[in-house]
C-alpha positions as CSV (number, residue, x, y, z in Angstrom):
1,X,0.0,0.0,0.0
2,X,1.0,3.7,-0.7
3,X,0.0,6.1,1.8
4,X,0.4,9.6,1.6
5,X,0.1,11.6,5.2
6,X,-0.6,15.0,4.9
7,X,0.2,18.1,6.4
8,X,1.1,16.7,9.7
9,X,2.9,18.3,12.5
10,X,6.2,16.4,12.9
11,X,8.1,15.3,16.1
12,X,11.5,13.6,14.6
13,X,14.4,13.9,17.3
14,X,16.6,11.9,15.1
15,X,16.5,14.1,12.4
16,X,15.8,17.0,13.8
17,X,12.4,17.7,13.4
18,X,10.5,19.8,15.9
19,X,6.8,20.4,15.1
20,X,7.4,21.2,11.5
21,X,4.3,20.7,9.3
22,X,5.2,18.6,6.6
23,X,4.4,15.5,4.4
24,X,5.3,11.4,4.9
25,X,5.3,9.2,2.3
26,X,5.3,5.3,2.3
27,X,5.6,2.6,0.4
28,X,6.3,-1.2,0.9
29,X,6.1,-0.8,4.7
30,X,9.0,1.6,4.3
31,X,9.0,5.4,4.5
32,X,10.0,6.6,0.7
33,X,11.1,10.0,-0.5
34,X,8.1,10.7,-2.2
35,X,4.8,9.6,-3.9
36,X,4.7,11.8,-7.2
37,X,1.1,12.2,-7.4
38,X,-2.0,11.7,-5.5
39,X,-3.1,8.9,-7.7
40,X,-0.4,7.1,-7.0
41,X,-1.7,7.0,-3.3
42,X,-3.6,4.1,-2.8
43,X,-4.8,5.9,0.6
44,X,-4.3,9.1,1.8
45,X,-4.3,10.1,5.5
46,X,-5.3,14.0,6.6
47,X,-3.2,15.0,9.6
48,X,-3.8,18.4,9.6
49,X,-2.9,19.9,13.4
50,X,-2.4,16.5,14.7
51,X,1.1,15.4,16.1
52,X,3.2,13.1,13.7
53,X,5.9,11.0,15.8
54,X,7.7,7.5,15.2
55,X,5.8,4.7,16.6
56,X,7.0,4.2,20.5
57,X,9.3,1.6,21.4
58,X,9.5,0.9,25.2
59,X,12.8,-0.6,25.9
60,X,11.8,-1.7,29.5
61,X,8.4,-4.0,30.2
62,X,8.2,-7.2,32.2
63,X,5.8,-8.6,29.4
64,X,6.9,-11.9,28.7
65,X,8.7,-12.7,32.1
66,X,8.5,-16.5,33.4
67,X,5.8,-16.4,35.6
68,X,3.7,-14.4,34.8
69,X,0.8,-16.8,33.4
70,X,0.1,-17.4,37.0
71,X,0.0,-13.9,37.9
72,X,-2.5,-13.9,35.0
73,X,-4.7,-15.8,37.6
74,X,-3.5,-14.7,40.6
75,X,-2.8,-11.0,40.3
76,X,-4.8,-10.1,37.3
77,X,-1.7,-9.1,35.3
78,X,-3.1,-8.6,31.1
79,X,-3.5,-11.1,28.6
80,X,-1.4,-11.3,26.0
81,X,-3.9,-9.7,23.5
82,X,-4.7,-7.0,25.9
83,X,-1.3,-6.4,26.2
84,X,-0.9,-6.0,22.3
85,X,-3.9,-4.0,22.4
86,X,-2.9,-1.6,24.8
87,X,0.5,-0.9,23.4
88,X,-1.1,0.0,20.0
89,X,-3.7,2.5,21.1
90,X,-1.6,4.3,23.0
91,X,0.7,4.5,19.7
92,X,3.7,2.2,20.6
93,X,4.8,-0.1,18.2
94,X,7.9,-2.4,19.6
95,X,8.2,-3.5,23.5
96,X,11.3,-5.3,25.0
97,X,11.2,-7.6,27.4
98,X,14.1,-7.6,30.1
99,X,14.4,-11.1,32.1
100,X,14.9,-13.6,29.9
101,X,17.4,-16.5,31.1
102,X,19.3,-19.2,29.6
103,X,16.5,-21.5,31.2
104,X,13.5,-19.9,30.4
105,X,14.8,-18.5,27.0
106,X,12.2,-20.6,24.5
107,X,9.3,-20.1,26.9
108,X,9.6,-15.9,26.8
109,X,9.9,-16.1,22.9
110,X,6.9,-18.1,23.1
111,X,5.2,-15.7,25.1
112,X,6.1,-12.9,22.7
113,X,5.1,-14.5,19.8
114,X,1.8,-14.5,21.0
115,X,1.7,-10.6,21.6
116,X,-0.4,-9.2,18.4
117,X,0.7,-6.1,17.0
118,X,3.9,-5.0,18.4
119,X,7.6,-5.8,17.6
120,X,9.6,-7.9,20.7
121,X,12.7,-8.3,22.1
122,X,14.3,-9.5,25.2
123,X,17.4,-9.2,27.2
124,X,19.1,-12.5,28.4
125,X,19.9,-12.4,32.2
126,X,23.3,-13.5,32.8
127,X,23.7,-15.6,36.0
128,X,26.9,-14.4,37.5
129,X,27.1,-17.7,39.6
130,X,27.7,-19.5,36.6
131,X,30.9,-17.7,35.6
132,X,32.0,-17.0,38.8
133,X,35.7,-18.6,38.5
134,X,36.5,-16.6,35.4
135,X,35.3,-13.2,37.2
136,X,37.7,-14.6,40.3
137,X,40.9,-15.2,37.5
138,X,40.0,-12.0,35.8
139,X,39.4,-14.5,32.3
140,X,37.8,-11.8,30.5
141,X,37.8,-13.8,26.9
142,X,36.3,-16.2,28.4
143,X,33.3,-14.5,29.1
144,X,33.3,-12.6,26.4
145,X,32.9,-15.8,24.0
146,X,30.2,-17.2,26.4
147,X,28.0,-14.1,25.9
148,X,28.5,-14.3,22.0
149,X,27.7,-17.8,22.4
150,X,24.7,-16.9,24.8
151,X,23.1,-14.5,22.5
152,X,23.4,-16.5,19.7
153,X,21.9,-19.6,21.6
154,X,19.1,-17.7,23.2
155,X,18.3,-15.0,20.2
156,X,18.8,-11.9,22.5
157,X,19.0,-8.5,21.8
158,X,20.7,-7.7,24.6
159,X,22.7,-8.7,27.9
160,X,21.6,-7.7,31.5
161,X,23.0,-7.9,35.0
162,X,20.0,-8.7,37.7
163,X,22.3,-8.9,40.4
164,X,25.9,-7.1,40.3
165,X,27.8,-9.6,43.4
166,X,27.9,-13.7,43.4
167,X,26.4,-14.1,47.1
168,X,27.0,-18.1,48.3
169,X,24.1,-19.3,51.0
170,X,25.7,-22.3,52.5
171,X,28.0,-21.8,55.0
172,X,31.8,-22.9,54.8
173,X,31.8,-22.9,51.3
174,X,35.2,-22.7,49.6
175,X,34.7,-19.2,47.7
176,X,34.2,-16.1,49.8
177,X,31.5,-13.9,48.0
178,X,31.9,-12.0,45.0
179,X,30.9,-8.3,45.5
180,X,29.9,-5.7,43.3
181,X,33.2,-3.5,43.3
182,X,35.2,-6.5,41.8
183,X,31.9,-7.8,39.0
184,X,31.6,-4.3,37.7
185,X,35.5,-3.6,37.5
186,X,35.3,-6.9,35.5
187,X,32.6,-6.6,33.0
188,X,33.5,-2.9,32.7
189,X,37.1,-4.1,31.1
190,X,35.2,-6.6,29.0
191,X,32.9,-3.5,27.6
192,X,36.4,-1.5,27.0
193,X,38.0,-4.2,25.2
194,X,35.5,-5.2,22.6
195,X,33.5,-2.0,21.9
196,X,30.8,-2.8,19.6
197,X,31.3,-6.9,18.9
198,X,28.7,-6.6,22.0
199,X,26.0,-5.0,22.8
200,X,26.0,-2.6,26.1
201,X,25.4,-4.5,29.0
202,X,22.7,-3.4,30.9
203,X,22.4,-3.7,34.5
204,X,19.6,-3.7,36.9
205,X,19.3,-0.8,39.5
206,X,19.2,-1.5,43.2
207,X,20.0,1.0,45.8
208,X,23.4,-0.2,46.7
209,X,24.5,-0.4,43.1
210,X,24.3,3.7,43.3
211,X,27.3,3.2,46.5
212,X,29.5,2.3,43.6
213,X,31.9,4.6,41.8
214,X,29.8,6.6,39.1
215,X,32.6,6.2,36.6
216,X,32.3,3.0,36.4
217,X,28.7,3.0,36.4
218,X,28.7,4.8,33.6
219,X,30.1,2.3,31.1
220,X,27.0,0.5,31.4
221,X,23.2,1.4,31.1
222,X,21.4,1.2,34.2
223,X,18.1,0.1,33.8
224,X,15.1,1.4,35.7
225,X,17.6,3.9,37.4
226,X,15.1,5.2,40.2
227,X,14.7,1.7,42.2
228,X,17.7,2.6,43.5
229,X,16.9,6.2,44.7
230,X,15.6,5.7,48.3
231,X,17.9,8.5,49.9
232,X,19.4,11.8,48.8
233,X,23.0,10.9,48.3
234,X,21.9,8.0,46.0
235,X,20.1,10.2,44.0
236,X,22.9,12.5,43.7
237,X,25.1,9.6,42.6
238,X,22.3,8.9,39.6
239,X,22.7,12.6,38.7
240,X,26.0,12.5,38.5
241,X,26.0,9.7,35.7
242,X,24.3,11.8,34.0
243,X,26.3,14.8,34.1
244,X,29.5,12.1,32.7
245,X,27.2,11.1,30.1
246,X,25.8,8.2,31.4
247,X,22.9,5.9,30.0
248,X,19.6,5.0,31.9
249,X,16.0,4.5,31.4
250,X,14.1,6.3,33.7
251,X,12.0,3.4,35.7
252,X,9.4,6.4,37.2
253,X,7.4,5.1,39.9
254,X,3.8,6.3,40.1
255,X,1.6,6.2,43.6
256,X,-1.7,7.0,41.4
257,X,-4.3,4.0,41.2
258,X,-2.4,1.9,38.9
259,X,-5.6,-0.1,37.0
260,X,-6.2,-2.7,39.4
261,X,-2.6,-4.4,39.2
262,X,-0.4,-3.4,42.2
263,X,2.7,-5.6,41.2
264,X,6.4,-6.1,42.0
265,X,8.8,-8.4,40.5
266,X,11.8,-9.3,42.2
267,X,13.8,-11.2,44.8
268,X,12.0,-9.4,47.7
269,X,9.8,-11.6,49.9
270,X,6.8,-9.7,51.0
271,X,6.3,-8.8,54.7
272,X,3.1,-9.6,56.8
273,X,-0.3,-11.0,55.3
274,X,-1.2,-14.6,53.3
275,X,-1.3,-15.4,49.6
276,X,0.6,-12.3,48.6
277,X,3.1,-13.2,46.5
278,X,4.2,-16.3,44.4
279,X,8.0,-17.8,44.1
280,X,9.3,-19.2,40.8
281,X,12.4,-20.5,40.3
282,X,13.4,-18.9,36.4
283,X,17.5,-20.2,37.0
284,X,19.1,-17.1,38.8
285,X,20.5,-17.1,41.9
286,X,17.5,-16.9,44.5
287,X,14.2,-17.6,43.1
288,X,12.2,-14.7,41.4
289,X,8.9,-13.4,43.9
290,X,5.4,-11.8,42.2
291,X,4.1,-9.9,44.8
292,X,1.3,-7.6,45.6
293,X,2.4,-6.3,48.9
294,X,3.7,-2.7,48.8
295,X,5.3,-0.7,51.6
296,X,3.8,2.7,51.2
297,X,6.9,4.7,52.3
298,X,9.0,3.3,50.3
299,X,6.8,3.7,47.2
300,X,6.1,7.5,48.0
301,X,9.9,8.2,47.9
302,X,10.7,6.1,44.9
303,X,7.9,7.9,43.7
304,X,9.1,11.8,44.4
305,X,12.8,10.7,43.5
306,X,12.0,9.0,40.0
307,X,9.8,11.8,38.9
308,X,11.9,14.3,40.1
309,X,14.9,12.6,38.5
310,X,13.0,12.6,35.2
311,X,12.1,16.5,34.9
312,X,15.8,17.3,35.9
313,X,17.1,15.2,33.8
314,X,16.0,16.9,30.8
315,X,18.9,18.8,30.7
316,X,21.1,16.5,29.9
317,X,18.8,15.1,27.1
318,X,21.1,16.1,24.4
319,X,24.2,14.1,26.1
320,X,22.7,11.2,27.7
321,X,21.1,8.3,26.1
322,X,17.8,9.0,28.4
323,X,15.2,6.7,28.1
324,X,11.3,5.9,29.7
325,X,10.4,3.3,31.4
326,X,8.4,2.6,34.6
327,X,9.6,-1.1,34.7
328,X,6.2,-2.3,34.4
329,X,4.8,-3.1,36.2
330,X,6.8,-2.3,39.1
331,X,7.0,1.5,38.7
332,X,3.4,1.2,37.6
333,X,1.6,-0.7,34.7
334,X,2.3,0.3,31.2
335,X,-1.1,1.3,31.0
336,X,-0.4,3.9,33.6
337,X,1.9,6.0,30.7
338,X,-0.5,8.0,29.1
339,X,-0.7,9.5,32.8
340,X,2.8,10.2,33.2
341,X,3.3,11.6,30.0
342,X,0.6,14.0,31.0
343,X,2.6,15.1,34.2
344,X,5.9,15.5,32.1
345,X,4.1,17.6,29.7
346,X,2.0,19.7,32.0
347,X,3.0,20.7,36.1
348,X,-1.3,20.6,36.2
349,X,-1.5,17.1,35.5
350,X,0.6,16.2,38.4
351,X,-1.8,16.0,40.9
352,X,-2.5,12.2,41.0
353,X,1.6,11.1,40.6
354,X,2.6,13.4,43.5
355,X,2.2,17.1,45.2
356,X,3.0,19.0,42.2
357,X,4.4,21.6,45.2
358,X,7.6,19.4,45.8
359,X,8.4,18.2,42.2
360,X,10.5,21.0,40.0
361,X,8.7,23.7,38.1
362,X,10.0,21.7,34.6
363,X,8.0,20.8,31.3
364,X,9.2,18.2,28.7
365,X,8.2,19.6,25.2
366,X,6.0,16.9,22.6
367,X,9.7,16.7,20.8
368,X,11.4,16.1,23.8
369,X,9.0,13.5,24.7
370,X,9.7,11.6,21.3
371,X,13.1,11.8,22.4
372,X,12.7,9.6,25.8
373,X,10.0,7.4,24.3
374,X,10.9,6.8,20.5
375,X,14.6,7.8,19.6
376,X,16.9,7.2,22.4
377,X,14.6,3.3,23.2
378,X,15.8,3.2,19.3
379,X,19.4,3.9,19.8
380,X,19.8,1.8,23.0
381,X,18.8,-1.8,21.6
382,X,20.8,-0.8,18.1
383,X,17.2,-0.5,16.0
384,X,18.6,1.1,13.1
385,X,14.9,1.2,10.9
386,X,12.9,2.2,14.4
387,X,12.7,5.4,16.0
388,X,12.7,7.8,13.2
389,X,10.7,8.5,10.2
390,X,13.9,9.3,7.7
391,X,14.0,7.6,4.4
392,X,14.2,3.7,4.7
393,X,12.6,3.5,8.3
394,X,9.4,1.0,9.0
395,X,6.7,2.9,8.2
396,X,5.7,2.4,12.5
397,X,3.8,6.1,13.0
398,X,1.9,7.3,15.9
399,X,-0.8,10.4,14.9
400,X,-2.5,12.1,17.7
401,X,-5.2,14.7,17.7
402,X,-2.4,17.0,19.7
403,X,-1.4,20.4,18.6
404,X,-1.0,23.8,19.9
405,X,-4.4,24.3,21.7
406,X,-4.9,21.2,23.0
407,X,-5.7,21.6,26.4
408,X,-3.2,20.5,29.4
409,X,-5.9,18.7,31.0
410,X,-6.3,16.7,27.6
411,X,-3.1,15.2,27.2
412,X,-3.4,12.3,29.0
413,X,-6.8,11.2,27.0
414,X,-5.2,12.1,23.6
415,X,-2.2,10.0,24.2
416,X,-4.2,6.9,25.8
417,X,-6.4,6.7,22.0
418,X,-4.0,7.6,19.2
419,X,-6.1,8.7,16.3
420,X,-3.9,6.6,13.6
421,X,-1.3,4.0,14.2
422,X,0.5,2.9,11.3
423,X,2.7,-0.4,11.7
424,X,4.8,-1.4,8.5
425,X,2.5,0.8,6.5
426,X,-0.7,-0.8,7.6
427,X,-3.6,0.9,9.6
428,X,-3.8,-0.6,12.8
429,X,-5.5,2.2,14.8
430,X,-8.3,4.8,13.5
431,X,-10.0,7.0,15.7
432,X,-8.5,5.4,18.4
433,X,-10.1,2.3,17.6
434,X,-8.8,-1.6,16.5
435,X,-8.8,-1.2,12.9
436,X,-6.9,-5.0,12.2
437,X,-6.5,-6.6,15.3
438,X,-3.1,-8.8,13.3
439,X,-0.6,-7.2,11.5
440,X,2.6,-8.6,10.4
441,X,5.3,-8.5,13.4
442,X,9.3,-9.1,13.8
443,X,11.3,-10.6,16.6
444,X,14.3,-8.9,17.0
445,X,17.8,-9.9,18.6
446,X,21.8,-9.2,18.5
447,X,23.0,-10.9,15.3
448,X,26.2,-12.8,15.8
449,X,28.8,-14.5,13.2
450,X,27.9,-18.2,12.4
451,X,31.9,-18.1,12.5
452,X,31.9,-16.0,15.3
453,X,29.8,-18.1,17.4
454,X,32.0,-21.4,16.2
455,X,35.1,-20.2,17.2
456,X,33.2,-19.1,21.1
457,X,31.6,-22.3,21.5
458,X,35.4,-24.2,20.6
459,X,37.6,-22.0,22.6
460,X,34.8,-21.9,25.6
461,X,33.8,-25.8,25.2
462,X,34.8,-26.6,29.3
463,X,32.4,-23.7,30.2
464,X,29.9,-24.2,28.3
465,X,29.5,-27.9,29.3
466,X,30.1,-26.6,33.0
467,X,27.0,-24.5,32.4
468,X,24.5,-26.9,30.9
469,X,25.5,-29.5,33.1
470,X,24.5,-27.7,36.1
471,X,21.1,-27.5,34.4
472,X,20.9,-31.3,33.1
473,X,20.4,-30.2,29.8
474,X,22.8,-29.8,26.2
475,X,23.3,-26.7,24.7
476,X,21.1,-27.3,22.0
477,X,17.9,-28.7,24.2
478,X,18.2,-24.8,25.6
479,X,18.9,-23.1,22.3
480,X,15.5,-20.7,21.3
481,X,13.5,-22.9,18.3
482,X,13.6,-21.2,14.7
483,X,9.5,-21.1,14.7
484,X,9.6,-18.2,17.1
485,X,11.9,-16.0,15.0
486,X,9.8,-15.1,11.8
487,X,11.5,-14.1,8.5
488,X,13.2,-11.0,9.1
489,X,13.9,-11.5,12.8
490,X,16.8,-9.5,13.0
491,X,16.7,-6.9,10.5
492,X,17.9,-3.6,11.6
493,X,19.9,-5.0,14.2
C-alpha cells in the first residue's frame, strides 16, 4: 500500500524535526522520498494539526517474564492480546522484554510470539554464579565468548546484569562472595576491550549499586535507574552519571491508582499477610517473587525521587542516552503511561503522581517527549529502521489529535487513544479504535557471526558444558526454536 500523510505536524528527534508541518510518504512498509502524485496513493491520511511522531518503542516492560501466566490468575496481570492492544492505542509499536534466562529462553519467545501487533525483544539475564571462576581469574575472553555464544543460543537482543555480586548461601563454602566493586570492574574491562562486537550491558538498578563509583557505572546502562533512589546521596550519585554522560532509562514510579494491578517483580519476599506473593524458580540465583504487597513509604519516595529525577534530567537530554520506562509493572503498569506523560508535559497534570508543590517547576516539550519514548529506546537496543521517520525506516507512525491548543488537561486522553497508528504501513488504529486486530510483526535480537559463534563455542567448550551440566540439559535442548523467529527476525539490528 502507498500512503500519503498530509500536512502533519512532525516530532522527529533523530532528524531534527521539531513540530514542522510537513508530508510522509510510504511505500512497501517503508517510509520513501516521495509519492509523485495523489493517484499514485492508494490511501491518503489527513493529519492536519495533529502530532506526527515515530511509533514508541518501550525498551523496558516485564511482558513476557516466566511467571507471569500465574500472575494472570492470581494478580490479574493482562493477557497477552490485551497487552498487544494496549501498546497499539496508546501509539507504541515495539516493546522489550528484560528477564529472559538461559533457562527460560524458548518459553519468553513463546510468550512474545503470542503478543499481536507489536515488535519484541528481550534481554538475556546472565547468572553471574555461573561464571564466577572466570570473574575470580579476571578471564575476561572467556566471558566474552560465552556471551557471544549466549546471545546467539538464546536470540537476544541484549545482555543484563540482575544482580551485580555472586552471594553463596551455604555456609563454609570454599569461595568467599563476589561483590559488586570487583563484577563491575570486570565486566567494565570486557565493555572497554571489545567496543561494539557486543551490545551494552545493561544492568539492573538496586539502591546499593548507586554506592559504587559513578565512573564505572557509567560504562554500562542502568536500567530502571530510580529503584535505586531511596535516599538523597543516591540520587545524587544517579545525577551524576548523567552529568558524565551516562545511559539510563528512567523506571518512574507512580503512587496513582495503577488499574487494578499493584505488582512487583523481584527477589523481595513480602512482609506480613497470606497469599501475597508467588515464588518461581526462572535459573538465577534466588528464586524470582510476584508480589502484591507494597510498603507505602517506600513507594512515596521512589515515587518523588523517579519523577523528580525525570524532569531534571531533561537537561542533559542532548548528552545522555535517556530513556522511559516505569519497569512495568513495578513503577506502575504500562497502561499507567499516558498518565505520566501527561505530568511530564503539563506541572497541572501532576496531581494524581505526587504534590506537584515538591516536584520542579520543569516541562518536557511533545519533541522532547519523542526523544525519551521513540529515539533514544531506538538507539539503546541498536534499531537502526525504528525510531525515526527518515528515508528507509518501517513505516511504524503514531498520529495524535495534539497540537497547539490542546488543552493540558487533555493530554493524557489524547495519548491513551492515538487517532492513527500505522505499523509497517498498515492501519492498525483509526480513531483510536482496533482497525486490524493482526498485522505482520518481527522478533528482533543481536545478530552474531555463524563463525563468530563457532570459534566461542570451541575456545569456551569446558564452560559451556560446565554451564548446561549444572542445568541437566545440552546446549542445543536450551537453544530458542527457529519457529519463534519469523522471517526477518533480526533486521535492523
Amino acid at each position: 500500500m502507498n500512503i500519503w500523510l498530509k500536512n502533519g505536524t512532525v516530532f522527529d528527534p533523530a532528524n531534527g524535526i521539531e513540530g514542522e508541518k510537513m508530508d510522509i510518504f510510504i511505500s512497501g512498509g517503508k517510509i520513501v522520498d516521495e509519492i509523485k502524485t495523489e493517484s499514485e496513493a492508494t490511501k491518503i491520511i489527513d493529519a492536519s494539526d495533529k502530532a506526527v511522531m515515530p511509533g514508541g518503542i518501550d525498551v523496558h516492560s516485564h511482558v513476557a517474564t516466566y511467571g507471569l501466566n500465574l500472575t494472570r490468575f492470581t494478580l490479574g496481570f493482562p493477557t497477552v492480546n490485551e497487552i498487544g492492544y494496549a501498546y497499539a492505542r496508546m501509539g507504541y509499536t515495539y516493546v522489550n522484554e528484560p528477564l529472559m534466562t538461559l533457562n527460560t529462553a524458548n518459553y519468553v519467545h513463546h510468550e512474545l510470539t503470542s503478543i499481536p501487533v507489536v515488535d519484541t525483544s528481550a534481554f538475556l539475564v546472565l547468572s553471574l554464579y555461573d561464571v564466577d571462576k572466570e570473574i575470580r581469574e579476571g578471564n575476561k575472553d572467556a566471558v566474552k565468548d560465552l556471551i557471544l555464544f549466549l546471545l546467539d543460543l538464546t536470540k537476544s537482543i541484549g545482555v543484563k546484569i540482575y544482580d551485580a555480586r555472586v552471594k553463596y548461601a551455604k555456609r563454609g563454602f570454599f569461595y568467599r562472595d563476589v561483590g559488586e566493586k570487583k563484577c563491575l570492574n570486570f565486566f567494565y574491562k570486557i565493555i572497554e576491550s571489545v567496543g561494539e562486537k557486543l551490545p551494552q550491558i545493561q544492568l539492573r538498578t538496586y539502591p546499593e549499586l548507586l554506592d559504587e563509583n559513578p565512573d564505572i557505572l557509567c560504562g554500562f546502562c542502568l536500567a530502571h535507574i530510580a529503584s535505586g533512589m531511596d535516599n538523597e546521596e543516591r540520587y545524587e550519585t544517579a545525577m551524576r552519571i548523567l552529568k558524565k554522560g551516562g545511559a539510563v532509562d528512567l523506571g518512574i514510579f507512580c503512587t496513582s491508582p495503577r488499574e487494578n494491578i499493584d505488582m512487583r517483580i523481584g527477589y523481595d519476599v513480602p512482609v506480613g499477610g497470606k497469599n501475597n506473593f508467588n515464588s518461581v524458580d526462572i535459573g538465577l540465583e534466588q528464586p524470582l517473587i510476584f508480589s502484591k504487597v507494597k510498603e507505602k513509604k517506600i513507594e512515596d519516595i521512589r515515587a518523588y525521587y523517579s519523577q523528580k529525577f525525570a524532569l531534571e534530567a531533561l537537561e542533559y537530554l542532548n548528552s545522555c542516552l535517556i530513556s522511559f520506562s516505569t519497569d512495568s509493572p513495578n513503577g506502575c503498569l504500562f497502561s499507567s503511561y499516558p498518565k505520566i506523560f501527561a505530568g511530564l508535559l503539563n506541572s497541572g497534570n501532576r496531581k494524581e503522581l505526587m504534590n506537584k508543590e515538591f516536584l520542579p517547576d520543569i516541562e518536557y516539550s511533545l519533541y522532547e517527549l519523542a526523544t525519551i519514548t521513540r529515539t533514544n529506546p531506538a538507539k539503546q537496543l541498536c534499531l537502526r529502521n525504528k525510531g525515526h521517520l527518515g528515508t528507509g525506516a518501517d513505516a511504524d507512525i503514531a498520529i495524535y489529535d495534539i497540537d497547539g491548543d490542546t488543552r493540558a488537561e487533555e493530554f493524557e486522553k489524547r495519548l491513551s487513544s492515538c487517532e492513527y497508528l500505522l505499523k509497517g504501513g498498515e492501519v492498525v488504529i483509526y480513531k483510536g479504535g482496533l482497525n486490524r486486530d493482526r498485522v505482520r510483526k518481527k522478533r528482533f535480537y543481536f545478530e552474531v557471526g555463524e563463525k563468530e559463534v563457532e570459534g566461542a563455542k570451541e575456545r569456551q567448550r569446558e564452560v559451556i558444558e560446565r554451564i548446561c551440566n549444572r542445568r541437566s540439559f545440552r546446549a542445543e535442548h536450551l537453544k530458542v526454536d527457529e519457529c519463534f523467529m519469523g522471517a526477518g527476525a533480526s533486521e535492523g539490528v
